[in-house]
C-alpha positions in Angstrom: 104.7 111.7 73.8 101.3 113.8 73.7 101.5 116.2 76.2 97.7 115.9 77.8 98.5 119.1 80.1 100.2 121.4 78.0 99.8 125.1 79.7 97.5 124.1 82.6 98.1 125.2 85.9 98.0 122.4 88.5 98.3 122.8 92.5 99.2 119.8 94.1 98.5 119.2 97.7 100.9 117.2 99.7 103.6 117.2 97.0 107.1 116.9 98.6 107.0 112.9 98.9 105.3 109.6 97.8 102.1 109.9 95.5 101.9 113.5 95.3 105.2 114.0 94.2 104.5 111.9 91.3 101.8 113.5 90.3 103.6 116.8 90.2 106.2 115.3 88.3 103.8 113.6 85.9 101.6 116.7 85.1 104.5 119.0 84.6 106.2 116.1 81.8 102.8 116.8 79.8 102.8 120.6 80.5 101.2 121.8 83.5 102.8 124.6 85.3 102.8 122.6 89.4 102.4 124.6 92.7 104.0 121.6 94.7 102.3 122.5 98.2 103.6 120.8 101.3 104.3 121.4 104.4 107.2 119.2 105.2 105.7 117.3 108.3 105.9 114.2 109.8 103.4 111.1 108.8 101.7 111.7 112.0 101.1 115.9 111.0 104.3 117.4 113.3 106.8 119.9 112.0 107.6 121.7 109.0 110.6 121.4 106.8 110.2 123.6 103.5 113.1 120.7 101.7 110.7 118.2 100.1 108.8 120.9 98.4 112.0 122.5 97.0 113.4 119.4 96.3 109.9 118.6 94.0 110.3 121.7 92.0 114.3 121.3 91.7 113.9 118.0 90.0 110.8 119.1 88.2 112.7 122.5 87.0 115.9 120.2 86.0 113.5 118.2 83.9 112.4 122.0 81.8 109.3 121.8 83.7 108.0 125.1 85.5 107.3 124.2 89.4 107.2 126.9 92.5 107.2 125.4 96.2 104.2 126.3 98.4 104.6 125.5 102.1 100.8 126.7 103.4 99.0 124.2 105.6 96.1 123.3 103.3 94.0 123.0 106.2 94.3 126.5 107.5 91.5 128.9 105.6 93.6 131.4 105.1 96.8 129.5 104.2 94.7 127.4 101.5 93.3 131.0 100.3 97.1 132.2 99.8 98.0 128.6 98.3 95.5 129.3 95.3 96.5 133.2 95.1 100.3 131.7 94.4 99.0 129.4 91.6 97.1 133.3 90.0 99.7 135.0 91.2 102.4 133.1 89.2 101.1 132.2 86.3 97.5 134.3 86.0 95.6 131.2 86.3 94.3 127.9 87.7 93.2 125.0 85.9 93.2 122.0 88.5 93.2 121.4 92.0 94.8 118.0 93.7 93.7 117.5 97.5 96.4 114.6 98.3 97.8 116.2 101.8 97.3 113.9 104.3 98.3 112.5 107.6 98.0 108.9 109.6 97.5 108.7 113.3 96.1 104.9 113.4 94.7 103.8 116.6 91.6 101.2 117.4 88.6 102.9 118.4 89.1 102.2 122.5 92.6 103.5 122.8 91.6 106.3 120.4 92.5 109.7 121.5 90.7 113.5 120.9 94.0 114.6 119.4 94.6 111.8 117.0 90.9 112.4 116.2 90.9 116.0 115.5 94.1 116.1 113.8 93.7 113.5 111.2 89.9 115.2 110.4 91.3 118.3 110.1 94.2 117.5 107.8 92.0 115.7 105.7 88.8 116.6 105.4 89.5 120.3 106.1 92.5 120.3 104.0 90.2 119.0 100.9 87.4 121.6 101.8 89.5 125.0 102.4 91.5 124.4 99.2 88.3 123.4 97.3 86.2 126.0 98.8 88.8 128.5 97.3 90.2 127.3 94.0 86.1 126.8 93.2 85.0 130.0 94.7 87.7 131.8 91.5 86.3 130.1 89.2 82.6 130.8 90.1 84.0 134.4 89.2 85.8 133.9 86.5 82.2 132.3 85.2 80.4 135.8 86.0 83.4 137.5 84.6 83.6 136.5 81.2 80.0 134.4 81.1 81.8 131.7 79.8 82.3 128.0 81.8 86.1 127.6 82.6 87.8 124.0 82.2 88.8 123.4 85.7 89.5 120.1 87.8 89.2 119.4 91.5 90.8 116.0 92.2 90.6 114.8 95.9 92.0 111.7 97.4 89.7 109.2 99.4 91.1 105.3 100.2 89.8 101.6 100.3 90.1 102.7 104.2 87.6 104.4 104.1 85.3 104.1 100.9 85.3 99.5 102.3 86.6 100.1 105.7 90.0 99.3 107.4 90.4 98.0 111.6 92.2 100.0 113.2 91.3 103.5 110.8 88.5 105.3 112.6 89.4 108.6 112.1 90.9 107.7 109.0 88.6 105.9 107.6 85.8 108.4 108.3 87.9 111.6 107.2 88.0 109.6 103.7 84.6 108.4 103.3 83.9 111.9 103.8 85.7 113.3 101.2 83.7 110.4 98.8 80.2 112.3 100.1 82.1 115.8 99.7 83.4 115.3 95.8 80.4 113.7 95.0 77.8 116.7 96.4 80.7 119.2 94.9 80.6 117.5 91.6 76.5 118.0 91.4 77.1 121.6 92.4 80.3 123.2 90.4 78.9 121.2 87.0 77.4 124.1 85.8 80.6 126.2 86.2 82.6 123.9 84.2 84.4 122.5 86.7 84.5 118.4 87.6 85.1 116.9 90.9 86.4 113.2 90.8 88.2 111.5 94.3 91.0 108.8 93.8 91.7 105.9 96.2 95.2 105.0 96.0 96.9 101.6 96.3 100.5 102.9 97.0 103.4 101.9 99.1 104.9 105.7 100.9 106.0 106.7 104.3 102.5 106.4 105.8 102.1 102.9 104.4 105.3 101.4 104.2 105.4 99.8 108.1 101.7 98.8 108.0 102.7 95.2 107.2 105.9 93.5 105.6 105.7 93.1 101.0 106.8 90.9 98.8 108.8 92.4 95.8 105.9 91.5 93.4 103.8 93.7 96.1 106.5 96.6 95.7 106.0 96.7 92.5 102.2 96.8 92.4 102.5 99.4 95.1 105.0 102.1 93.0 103.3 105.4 93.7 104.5 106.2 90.5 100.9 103.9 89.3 98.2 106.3 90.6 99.7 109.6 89.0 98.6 108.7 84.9 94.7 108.5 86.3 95.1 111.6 87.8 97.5 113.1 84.7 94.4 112.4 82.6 91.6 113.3 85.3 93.8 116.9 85.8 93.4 117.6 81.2 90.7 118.4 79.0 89.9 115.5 77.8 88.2 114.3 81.2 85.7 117.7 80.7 82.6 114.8 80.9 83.7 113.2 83.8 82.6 113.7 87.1 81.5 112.7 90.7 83.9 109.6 90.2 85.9 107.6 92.7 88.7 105.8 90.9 90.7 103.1 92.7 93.9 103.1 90.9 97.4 101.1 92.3 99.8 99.3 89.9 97.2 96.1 90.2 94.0 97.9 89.0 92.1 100.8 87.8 88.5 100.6 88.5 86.0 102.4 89.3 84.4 101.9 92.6 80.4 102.0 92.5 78.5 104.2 95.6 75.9 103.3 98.0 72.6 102.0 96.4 69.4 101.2 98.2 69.1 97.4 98.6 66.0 95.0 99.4 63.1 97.4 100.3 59.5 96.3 102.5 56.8 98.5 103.8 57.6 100.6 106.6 57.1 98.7 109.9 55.2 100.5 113.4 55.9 97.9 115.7 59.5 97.5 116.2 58.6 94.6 118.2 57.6 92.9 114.8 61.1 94.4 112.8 63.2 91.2 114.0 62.0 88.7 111.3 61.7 91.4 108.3 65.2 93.0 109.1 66.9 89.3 109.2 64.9 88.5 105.7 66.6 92.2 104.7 70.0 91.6 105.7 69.5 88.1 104.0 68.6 89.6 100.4 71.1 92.5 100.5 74.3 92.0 99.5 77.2 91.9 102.1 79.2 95.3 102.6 82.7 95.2 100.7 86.0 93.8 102.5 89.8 95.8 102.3 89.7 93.9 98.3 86.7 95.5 97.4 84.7 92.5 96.8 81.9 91.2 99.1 83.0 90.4 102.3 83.1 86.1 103.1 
């Protein structure tokens, strides 16, 4: 088997279960060197328990891989800061950066409240910013250093939830289509360093999915987190150096890439808005409808 990762150094947010755990165990079978980060909490964000991590890095050390355990909450400045001085600290370097940590506290918009708002923002989009903000602010120096463009990855995690919109997902949904807009304005600005920024939406079945709604075996399968880890594998190696500013829907149904906002049916600009009623029903009439859960227009 090529190894496609073969001495990079990969941290890996939210590694101790599901999707990110087989992404750490992915990237260290072709080579990379994995801080498994995670803070052991609940689906909902409570607690800490430092045993998934470990348990990561035992099965990836069993394996001949090289793994360390990180337990910093990635959305805390300071513990993202230490997160990437582990990754230096242990093996001198840093090649790619996976924002997967992530938390669910689902609830419709009405019964919605402050705390399950905060917490799933900050966990999310925080936790893709402080880690980002860090692992890109090395390399910026490493750039000035040796005058040179490193190789470097950031890989963040969005969903369908919130790049098409799920009931139910406000805060959710919004944290992700956030971290769409943030990897695609960080993959315009870090270009020049060398470094790409790409976002995958998963399609996987793991603790924060698994009681949405009852599967069929054939569903299971489809659903194996085990199917989003070879997009990233490749996204995290060289060989993905010209791609950038992606968002990749990947489950074990599809890989496809999905396509951003683009400006639909134009007119001239309108000063009586008591005259908009006819020309914003002929817009809405041209454009075409906004995507469903499927990512196809909805019915």
């Amino acid at each position: 088997m090529s190894r496609l990762c073969e001495g990079r150094v990969c941290i890996v947010t939210g590694a101790g279960r599901g999707i990110g755990r087989e992404y750490a165990k992915m990237l260290a079978a072709h080579g990379a060197r994995v801080v498994v980060n995670d803070l052991g909490g609940s689906p909902s964000g409570e607690g800490a328990d430092a045993t998934p991590a470990q348990a990561v890095v035992d099965e990836v050390t069993a394996g001949g891989g090289e793994a360390v355990a990180s337990y910093e909450d990635v959305s805390e400045f300071a513990g993202a800061r230490r997160m990437i001085e582990q990754a230096l600290d242990t093996w001198g370097k840093l090649d790619v950066l996976v924002n997967n940590a992530g938390i669910l506290r689902d609830r419709m918009l009405v019964n919605m409240t402050e705390a399950e708002w905060d917490a799933v923002i900050k966990v999310h989009l925080k936790g893709t910013f402080a880690p980002a903000h860090h692992a890109a602010a090395h390399w910026r120096d490493v750039v000035k250093q040796t005058g040179a463009p490193v190789d470097a990855r950031i890989i963040n995690t969005s969903s369908v939830s919130g790049i098409y919109g799920n009931i139910g997902q406000t805060n959710y949904g919004a944290a992700k289509q956030g971290i769409a807009g943030f990897s695609i304005i960080a993959a315009r600005e870090l270009r020049r360093y060398g470094i790409t920024v790409n976002c995958i939406a998963p399609g996987a079945l793991t603790r924060l999915t698994e009681n949405l709604r009852e599967r069929t075996e054939e569903e299971k399968r489809q659903s194996d987190p085990f199917w989003i880890a070879p997009i990233v594998t490749w996204l995290a190696s060289t060989e993905s150096k010209d791609v950038t500013g992606r968002m990749f829907e990947a489950s074990g149904r599809i890989l496809a890439i999905a396509e951003g906002w683009h400006r639909g049916p134009v007119v001239e600009p309108v000063a009586d808005p008591a005259q908009l009623g006819p020309v914003v029903e002929r817009l809405v009439a041209k454009a075409r409808k906004n995507a469903g859960m499927n990512g196809m227009d909805l019915d």
